[in-house]
PDB file of N, CA, C and O in Angstrom:
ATOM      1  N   UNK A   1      13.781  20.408 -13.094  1.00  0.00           N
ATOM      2  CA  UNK A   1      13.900  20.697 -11.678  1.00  0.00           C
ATOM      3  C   UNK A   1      12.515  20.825 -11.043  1.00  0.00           C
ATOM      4  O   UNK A   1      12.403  20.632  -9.832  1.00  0.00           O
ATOM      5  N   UNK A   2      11.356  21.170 -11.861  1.00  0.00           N
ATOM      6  CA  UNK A   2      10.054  21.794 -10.874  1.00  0.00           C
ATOM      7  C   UNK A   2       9.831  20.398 -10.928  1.00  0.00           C
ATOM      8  O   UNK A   2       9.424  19.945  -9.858  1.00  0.00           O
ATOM      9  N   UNK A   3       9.970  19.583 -11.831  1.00  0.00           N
ATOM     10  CA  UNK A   3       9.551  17.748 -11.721  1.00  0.00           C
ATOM     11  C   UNK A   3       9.631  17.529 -10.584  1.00  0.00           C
ATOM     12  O   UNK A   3       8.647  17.186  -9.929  1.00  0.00           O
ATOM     13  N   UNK A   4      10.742  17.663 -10.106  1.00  0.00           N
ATOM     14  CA  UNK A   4      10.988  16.744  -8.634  1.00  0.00           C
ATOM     15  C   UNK A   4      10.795  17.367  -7.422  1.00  0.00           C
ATOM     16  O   UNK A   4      11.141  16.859  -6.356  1.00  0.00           O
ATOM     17  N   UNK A   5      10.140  18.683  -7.550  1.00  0.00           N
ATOM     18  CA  UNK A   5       9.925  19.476  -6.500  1.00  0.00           C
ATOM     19  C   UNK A   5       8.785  18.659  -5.392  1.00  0.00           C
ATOM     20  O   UNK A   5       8.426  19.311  -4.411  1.00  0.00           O
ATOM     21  N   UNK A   6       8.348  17.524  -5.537  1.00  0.00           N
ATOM     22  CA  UNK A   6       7.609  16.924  -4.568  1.00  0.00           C
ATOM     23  C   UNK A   6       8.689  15.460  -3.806  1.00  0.00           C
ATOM     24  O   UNK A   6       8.703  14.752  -2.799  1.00  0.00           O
ATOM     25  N   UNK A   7       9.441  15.657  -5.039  1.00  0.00           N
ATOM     26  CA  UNK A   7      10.422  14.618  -4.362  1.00  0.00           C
ATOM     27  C   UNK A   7      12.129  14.734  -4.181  1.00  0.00           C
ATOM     28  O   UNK A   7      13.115  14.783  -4.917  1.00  0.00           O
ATOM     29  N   UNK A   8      11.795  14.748  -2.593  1.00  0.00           N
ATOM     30  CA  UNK A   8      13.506  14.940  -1.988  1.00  0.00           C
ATOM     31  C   UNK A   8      14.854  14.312  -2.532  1.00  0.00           C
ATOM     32  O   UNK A   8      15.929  14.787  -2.898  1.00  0.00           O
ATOM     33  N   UNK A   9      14.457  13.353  -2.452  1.00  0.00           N
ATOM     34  CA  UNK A   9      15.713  11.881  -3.359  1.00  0.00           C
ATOM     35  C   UNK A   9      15.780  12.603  -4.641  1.00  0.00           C
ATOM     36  O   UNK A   9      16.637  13.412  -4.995  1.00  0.00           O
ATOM     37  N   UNK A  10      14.552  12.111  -5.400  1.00  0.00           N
ATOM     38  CA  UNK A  10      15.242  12.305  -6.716  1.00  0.00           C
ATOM     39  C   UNK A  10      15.666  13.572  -6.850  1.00  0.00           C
ATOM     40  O   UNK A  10      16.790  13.709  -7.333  1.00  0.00           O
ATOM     41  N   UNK A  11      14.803  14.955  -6.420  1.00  0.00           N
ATOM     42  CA  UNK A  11      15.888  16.224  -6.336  1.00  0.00           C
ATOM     43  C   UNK A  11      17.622  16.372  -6.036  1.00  0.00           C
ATOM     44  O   UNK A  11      18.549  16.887  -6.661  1.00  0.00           O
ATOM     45  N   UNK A  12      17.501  15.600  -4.688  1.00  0.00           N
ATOM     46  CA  UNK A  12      19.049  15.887  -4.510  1.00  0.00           C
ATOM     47  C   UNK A  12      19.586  14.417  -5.849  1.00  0.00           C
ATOM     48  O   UNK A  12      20.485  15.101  -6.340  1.00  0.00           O
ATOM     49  N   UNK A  13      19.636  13.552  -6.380  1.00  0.00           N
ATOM     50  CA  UNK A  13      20.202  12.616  -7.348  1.00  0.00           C
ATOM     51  C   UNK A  13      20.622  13.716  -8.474  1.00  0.00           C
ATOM     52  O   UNK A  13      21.764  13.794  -8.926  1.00  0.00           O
ATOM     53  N   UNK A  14      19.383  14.679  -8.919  1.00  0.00           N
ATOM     54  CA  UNK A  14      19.450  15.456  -9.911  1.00  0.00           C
ATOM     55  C   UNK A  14      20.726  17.035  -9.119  1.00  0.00           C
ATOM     56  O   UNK A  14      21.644  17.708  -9.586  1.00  0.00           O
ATOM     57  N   UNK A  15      20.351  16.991  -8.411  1.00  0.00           N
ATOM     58  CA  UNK A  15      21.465  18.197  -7.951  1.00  0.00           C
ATOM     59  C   UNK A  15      22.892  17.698  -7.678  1.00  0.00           C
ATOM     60  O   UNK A  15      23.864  18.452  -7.695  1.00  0.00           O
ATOM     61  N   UNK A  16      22.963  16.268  -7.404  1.00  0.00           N
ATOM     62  CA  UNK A  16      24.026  15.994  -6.945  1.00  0.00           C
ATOM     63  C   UNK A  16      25.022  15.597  -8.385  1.00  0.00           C
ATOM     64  O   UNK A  16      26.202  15.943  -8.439  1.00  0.00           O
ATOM     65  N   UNK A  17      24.249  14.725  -9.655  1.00  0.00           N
ATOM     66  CA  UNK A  17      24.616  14.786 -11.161  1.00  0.00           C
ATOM     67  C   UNK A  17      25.220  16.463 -11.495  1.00  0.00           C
ATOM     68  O   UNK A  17      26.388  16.822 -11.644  1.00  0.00           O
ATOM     69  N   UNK A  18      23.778  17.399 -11.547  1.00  0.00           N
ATOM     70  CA  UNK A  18      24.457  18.755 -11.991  1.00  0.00           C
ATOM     71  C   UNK A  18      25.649  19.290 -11.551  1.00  0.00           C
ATOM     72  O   UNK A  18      26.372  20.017 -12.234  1.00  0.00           O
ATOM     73  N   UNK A  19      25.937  18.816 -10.020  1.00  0.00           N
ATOM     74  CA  UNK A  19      27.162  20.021  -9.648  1.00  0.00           C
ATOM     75  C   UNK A  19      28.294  19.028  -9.435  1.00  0.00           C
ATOM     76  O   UNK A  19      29.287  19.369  -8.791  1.00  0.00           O
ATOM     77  N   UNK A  20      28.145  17.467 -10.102  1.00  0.00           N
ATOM     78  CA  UNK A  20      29.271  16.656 -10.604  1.00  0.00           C
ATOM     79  C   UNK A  20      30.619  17.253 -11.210  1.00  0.00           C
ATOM     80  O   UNK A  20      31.796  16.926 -11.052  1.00  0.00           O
ATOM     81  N   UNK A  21      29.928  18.377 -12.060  1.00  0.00           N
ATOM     82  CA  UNK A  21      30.521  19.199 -13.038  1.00  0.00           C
ATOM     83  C   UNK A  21      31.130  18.109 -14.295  1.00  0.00           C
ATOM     84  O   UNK A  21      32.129  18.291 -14.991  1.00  0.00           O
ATOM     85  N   UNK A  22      30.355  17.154 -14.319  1.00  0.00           N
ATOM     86  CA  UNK A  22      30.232  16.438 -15.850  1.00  0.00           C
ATOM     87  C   UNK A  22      28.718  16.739 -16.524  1.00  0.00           C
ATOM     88  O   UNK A  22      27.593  16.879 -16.045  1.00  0.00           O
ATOM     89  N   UNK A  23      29.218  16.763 -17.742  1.00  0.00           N
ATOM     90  CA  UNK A  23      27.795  16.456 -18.714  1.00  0.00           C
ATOM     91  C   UNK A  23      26.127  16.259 -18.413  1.00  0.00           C
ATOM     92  O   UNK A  23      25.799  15.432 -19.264  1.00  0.00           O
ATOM     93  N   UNK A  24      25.409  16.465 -17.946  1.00  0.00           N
ATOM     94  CA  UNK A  24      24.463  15.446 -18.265  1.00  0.00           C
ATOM     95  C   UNK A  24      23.993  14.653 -19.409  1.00  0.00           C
ATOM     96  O   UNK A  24      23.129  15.176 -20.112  1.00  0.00           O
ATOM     97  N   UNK A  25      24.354  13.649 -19.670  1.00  0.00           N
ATOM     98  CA  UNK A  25      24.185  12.903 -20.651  1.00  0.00           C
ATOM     99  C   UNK A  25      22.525  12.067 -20.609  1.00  0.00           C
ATOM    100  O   UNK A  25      21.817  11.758 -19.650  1.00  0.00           O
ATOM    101  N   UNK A  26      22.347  11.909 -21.991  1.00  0.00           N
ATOM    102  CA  UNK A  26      20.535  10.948 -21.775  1.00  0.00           C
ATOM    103  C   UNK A  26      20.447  10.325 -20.976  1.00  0.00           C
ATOM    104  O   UNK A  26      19.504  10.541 -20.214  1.00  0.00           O
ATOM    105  N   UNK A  27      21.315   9.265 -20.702  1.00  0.00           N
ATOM    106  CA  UNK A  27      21.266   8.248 -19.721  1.00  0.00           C
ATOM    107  C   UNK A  27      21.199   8.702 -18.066  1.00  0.00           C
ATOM    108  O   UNK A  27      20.959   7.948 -17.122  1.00  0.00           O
ATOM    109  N   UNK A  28      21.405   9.756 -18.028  1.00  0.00           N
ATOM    110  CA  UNK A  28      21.373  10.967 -16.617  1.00  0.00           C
ATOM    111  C   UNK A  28      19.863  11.015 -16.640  1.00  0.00           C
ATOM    112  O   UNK A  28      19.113  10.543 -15.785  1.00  0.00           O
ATOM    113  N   UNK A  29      19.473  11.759 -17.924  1.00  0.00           N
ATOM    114  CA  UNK A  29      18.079  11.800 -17.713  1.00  0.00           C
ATOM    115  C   UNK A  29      17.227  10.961 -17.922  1.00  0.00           C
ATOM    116  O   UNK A  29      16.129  11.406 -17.590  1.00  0.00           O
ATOM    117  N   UNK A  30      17.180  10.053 -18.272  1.00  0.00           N
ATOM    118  CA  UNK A  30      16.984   8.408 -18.445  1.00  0.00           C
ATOM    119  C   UNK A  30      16.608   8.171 -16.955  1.00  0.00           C
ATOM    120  O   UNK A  30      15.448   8.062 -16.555  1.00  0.00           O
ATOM    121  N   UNK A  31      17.781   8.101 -16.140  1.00  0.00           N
ATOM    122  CA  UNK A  31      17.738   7.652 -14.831  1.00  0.00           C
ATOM    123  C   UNK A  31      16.999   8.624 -13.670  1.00  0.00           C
ATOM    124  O   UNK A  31      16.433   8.100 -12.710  1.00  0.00           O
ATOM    125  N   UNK A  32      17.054  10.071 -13.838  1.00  0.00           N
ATOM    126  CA  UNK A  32      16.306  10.674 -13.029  1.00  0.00           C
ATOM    127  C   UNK A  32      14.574  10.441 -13.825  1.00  0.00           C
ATOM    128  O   UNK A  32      13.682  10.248 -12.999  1.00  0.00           O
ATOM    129  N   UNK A  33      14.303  10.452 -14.761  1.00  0.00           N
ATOM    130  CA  UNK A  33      13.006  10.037 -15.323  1.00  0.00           C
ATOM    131  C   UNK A  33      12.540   8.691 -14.483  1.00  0.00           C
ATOM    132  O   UNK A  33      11.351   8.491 -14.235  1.00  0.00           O
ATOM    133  N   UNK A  34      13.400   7.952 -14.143  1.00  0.00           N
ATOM    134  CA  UNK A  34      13.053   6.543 -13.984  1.00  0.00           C
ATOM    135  C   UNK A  34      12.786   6.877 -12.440  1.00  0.00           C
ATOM    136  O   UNK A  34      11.659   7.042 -11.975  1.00  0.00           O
ATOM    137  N   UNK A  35      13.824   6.944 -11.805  1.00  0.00           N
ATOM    138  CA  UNK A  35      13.709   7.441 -10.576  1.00  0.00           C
ATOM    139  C   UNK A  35      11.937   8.273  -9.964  1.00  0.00           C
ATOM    140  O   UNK A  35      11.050   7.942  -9.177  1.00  0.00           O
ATOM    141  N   UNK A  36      12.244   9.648 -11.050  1.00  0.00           N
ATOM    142  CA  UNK A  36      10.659   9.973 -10.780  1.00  0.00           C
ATOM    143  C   UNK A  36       9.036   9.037 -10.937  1.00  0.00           C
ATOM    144  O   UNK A  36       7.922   9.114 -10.420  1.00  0.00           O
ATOM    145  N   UNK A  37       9.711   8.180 -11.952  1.00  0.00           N
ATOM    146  CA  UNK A  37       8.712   7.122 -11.954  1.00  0.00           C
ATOM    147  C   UNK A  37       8.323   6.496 -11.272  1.00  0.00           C
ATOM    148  O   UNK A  37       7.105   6.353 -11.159  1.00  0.00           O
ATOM    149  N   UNK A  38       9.440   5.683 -10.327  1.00  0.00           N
ATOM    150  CA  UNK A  38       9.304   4.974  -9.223  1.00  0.00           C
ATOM    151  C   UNK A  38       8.303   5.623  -8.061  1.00  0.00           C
ATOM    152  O   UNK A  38       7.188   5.381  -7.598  1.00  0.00           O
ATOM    153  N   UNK A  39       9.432   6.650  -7.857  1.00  0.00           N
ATOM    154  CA  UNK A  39       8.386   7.609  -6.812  1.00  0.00           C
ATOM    155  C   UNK A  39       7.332   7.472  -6.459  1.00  0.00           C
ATOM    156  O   UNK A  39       6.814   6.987  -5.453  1.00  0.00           O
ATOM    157  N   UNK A  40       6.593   8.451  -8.361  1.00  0.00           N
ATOM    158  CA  UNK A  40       4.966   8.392  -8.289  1.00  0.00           C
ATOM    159  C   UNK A  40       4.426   7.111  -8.042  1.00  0.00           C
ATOM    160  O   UNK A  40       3.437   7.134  -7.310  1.00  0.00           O
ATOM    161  N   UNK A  41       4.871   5.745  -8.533  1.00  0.00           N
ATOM    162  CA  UNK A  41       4.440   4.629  -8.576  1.00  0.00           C
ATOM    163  C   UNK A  41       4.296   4.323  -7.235  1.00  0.00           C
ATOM    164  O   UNK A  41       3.315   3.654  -6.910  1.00  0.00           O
ATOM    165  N   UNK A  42       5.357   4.810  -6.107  1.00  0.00           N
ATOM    166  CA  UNK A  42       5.226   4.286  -4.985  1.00  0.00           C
ATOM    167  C   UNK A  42       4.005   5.023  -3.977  1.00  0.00           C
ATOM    168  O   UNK A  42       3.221   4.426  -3.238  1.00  0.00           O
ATOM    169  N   UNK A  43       4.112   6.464  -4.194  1.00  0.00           N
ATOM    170  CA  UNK A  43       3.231   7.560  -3.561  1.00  0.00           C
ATOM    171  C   UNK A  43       1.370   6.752  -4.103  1.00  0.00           C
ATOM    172  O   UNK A  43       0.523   6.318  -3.322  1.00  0.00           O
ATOM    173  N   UNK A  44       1.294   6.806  -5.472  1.00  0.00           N
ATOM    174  CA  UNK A  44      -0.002   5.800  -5.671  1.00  0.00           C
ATOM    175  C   UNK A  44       0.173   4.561  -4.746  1.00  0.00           C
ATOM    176  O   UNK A  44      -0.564   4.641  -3.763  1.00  0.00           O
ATOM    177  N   UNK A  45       0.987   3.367  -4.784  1.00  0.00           N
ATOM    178  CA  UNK A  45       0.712   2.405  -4.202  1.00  0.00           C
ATOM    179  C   UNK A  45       0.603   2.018  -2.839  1.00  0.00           C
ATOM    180  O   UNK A  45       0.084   1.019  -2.341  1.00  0.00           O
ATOM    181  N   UNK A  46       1.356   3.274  -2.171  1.00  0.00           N
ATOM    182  CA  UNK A  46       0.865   3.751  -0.753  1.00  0.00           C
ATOM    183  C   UNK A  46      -0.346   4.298  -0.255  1.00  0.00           C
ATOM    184  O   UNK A  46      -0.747   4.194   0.904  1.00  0.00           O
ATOM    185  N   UNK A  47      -1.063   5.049  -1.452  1.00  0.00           N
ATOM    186  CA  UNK A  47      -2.560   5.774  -1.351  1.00  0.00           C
ATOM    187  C   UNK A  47      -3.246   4.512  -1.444  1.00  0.00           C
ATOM    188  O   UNK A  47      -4.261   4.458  -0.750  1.00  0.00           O
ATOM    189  N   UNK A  48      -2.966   3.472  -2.120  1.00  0.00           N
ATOM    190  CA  UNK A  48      -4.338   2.766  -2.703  1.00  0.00           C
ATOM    191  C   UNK A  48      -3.751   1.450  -1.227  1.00  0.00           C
ATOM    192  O   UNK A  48      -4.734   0.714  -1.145  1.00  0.00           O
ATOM    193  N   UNK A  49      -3.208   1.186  -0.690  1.00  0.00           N
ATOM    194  CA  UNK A  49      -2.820   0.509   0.482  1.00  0.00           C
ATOM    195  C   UNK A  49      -3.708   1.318   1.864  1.00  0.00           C
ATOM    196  O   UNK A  49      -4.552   0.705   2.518  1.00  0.00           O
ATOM    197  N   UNK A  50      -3.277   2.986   2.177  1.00  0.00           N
ATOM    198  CA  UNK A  50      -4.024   3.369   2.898  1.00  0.00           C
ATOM    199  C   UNK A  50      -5.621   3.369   2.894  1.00  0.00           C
ATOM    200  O   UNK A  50      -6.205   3.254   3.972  1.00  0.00           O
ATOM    201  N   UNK A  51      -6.526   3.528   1.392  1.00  0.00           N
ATOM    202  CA  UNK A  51      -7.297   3.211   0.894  1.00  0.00           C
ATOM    203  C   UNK A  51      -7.903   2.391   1.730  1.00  0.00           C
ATOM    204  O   UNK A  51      -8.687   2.629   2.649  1.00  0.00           O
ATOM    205  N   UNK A  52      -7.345   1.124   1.216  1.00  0.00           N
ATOM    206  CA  UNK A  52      -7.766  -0.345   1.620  1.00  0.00           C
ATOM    207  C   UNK A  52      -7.567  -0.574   3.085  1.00  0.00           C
ATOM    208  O   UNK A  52      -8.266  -1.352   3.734  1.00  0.00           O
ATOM    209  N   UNK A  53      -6.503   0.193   3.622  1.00  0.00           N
ATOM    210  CA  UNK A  53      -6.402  -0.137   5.081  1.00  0.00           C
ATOM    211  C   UNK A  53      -7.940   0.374   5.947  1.00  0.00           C
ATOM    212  O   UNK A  53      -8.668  -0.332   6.644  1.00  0.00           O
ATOM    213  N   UNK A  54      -8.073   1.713   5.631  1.00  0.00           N
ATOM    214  CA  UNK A  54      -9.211   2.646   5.848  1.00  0.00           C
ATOM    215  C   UNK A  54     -10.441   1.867   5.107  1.00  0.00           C
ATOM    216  O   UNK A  54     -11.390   2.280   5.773  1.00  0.00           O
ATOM    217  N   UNK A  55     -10.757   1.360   4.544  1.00  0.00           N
ATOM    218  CA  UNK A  55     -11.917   0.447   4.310  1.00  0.00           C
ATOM    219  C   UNK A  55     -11.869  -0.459   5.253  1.00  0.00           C
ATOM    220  O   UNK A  55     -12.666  -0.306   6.179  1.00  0.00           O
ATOM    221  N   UNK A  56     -11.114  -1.421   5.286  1.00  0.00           N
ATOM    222  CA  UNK A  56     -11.433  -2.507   6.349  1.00  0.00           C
ATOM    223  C   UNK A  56     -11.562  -2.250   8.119  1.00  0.00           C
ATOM    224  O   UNK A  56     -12.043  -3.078   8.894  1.00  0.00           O
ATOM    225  N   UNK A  57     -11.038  -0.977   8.484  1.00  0.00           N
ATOM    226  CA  UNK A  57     -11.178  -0.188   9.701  1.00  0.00           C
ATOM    227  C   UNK A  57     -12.483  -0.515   9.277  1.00  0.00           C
ATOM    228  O   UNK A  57     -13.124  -1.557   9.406  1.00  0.00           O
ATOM    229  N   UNK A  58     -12.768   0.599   8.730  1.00  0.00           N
ATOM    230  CA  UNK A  58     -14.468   1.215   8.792  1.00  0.00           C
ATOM    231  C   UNK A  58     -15.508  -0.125   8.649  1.00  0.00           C
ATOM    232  O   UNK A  58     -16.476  -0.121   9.410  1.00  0.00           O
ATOM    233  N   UNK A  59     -15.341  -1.385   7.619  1.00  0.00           N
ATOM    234  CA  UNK A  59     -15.995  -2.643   8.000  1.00  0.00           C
ATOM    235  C   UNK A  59     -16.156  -3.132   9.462  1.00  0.00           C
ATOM    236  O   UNK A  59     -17.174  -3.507  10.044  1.00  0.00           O
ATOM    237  N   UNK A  60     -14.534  -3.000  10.017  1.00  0.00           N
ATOM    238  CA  UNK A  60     -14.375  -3.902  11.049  1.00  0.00           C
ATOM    239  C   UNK A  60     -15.674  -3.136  12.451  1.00  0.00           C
ATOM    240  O   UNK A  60     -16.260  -3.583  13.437  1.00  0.00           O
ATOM    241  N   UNK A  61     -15.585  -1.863  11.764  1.00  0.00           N
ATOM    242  CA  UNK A  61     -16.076  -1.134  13.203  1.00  0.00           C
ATOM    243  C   UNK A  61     -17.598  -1.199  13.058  1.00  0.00           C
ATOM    244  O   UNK A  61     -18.266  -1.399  14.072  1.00  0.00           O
ATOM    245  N   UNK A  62     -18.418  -0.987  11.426  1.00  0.00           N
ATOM    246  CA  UNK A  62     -19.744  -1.403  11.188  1.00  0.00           C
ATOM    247  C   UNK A  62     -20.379  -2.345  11.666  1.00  0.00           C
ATOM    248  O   UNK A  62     -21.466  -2.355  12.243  1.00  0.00           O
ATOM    249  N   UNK A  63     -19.082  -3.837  11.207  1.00  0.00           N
ATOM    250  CA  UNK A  63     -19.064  -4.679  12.229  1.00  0.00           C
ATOM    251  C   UNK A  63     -19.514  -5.439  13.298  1.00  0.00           C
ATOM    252  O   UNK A  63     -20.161  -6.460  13.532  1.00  0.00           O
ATOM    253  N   UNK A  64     -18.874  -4.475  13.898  1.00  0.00           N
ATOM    254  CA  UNK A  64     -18.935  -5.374  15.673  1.00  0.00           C
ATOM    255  C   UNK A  64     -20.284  -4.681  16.234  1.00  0.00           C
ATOM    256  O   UNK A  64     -20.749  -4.923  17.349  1.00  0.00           O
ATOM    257  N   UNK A  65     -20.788  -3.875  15.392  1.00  0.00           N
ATOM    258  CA  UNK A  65     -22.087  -3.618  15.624  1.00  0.00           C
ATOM    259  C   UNK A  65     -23.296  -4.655  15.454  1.00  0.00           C
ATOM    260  O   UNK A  65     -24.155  -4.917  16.296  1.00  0.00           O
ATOM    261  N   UNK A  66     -23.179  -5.101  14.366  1.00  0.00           N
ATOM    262  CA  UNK A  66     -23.710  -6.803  13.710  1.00  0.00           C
ATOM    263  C   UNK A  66     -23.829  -8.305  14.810  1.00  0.00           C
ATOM    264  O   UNK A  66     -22.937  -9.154  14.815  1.00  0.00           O
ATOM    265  N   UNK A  67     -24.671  -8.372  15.396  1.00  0.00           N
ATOM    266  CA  UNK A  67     -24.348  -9.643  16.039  1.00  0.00           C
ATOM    267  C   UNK A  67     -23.798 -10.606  15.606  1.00  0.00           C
ATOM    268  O   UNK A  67     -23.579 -10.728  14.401  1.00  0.00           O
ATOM    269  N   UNK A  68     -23.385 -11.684  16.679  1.00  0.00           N
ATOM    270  CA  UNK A  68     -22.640 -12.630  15.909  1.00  0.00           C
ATOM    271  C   UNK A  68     -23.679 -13.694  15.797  1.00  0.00           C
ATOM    272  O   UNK A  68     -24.652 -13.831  16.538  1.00  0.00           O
ATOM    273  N   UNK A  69     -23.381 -14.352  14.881  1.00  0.00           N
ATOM    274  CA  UNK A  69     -23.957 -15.630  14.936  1.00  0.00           C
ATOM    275  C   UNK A  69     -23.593 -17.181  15.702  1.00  0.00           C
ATOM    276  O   UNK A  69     -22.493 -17.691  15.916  1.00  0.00           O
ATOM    277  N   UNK A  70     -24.628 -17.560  15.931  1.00  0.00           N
ATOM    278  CA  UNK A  70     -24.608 -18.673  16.896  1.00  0.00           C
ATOM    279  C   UNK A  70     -23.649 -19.709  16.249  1.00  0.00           C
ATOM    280  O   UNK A  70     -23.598 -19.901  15.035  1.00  0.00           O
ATOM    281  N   UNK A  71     -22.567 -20.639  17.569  1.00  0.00           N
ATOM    282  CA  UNK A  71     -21.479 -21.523  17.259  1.00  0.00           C
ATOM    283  C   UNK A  71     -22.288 -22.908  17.407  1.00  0.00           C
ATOM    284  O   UNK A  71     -22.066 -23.996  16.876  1.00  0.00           O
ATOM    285  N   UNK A  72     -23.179 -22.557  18.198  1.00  0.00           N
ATOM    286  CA  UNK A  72     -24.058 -23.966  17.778  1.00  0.00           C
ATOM    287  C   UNK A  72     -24.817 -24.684  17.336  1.00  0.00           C
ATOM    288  O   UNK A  72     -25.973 -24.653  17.758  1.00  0.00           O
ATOM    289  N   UNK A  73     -24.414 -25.639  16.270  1.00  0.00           N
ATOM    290  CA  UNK A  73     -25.192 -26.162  15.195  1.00  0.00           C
ATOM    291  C   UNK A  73     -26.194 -26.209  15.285  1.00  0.00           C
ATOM    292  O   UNK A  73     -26.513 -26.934  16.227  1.00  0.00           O
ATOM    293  N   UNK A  74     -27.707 -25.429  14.326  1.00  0.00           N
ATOM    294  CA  UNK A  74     -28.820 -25.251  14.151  1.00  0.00           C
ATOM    295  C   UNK A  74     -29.523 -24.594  14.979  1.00  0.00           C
ATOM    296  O   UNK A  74     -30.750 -24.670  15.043  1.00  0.00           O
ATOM    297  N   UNK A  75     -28.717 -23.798  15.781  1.00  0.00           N
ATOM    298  CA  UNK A  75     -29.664 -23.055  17.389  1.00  0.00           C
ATOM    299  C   UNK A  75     -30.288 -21.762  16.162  1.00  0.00           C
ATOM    300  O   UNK A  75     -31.342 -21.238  16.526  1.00  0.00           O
ATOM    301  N   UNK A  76     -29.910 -21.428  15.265  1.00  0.00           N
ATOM    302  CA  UNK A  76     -30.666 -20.199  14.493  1.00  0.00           C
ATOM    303  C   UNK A  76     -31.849 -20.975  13.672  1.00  0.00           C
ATOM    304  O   UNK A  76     -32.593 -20.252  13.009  1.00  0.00           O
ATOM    305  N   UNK A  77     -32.029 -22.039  13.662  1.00  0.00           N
ATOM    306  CA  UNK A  77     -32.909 -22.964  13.126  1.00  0.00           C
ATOM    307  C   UNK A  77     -33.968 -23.889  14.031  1.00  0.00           C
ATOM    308  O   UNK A  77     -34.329 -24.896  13.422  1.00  0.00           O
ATOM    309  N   UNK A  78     -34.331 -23.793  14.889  1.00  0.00           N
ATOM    310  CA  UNK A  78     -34.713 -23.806  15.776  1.00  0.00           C
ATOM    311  C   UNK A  78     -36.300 -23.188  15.617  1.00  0.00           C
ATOM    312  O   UNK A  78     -36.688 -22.037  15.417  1.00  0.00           O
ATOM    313  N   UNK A  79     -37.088 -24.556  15.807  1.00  0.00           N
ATOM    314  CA  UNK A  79     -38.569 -24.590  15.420  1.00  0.00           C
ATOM    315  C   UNK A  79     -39.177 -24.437  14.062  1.00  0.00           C
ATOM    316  O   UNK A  79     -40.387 -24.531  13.861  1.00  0.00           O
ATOM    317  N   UNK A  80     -38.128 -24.156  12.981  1.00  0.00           N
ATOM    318  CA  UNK A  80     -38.432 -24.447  11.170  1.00  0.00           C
ATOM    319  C   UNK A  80     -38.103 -25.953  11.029  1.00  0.00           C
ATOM    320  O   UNK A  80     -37.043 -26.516  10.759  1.00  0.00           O
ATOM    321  N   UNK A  81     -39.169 -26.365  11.258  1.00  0.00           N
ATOM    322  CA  UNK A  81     -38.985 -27.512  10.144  1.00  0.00           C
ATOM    323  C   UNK A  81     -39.873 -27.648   8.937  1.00  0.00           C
ATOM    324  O   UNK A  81     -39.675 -28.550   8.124  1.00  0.00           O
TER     325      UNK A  81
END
């Protein structure tokens, strides 16, 4: 039970099995194990998405600080020969 205390779903899956008033059998806990797995897997793959979102903000805004470079062919070249 303290397992899933960060997660709502799989808490109520596990409360809603217990007061079934059948068994919990392995395969019960099999499936709430799996369940919690998912979870964490998803809570990481949402951090490392925000991560990456929050990096490319912070590029984009370093950025537009950076001039741009010229669209016309060789104007940055201009008197090197």
């Amino acid at each position: 039970m303290e397992a899933t205390k960060d997660s709502p779903d799989v808490k109520q899956e596990l409360l809603n099995r217990l007061f079934s008033g059948k068994r919990m059998t392995g395969r019960d806990e099999m499936d709430i194990c799996r369940l919690l797995r998912k979870n964490e897997e998803e809570k990481i793959r949402q951090s490392e998405l925000n991560i990456i979102r929050n990096f490319i903000d912070e590029q984009q805004l370093t950025n537009s600080d950076i001039p741009k470079k010229s669209t016309v062919p060789n104007e940055d070249k201009k008197g090197i020969r």
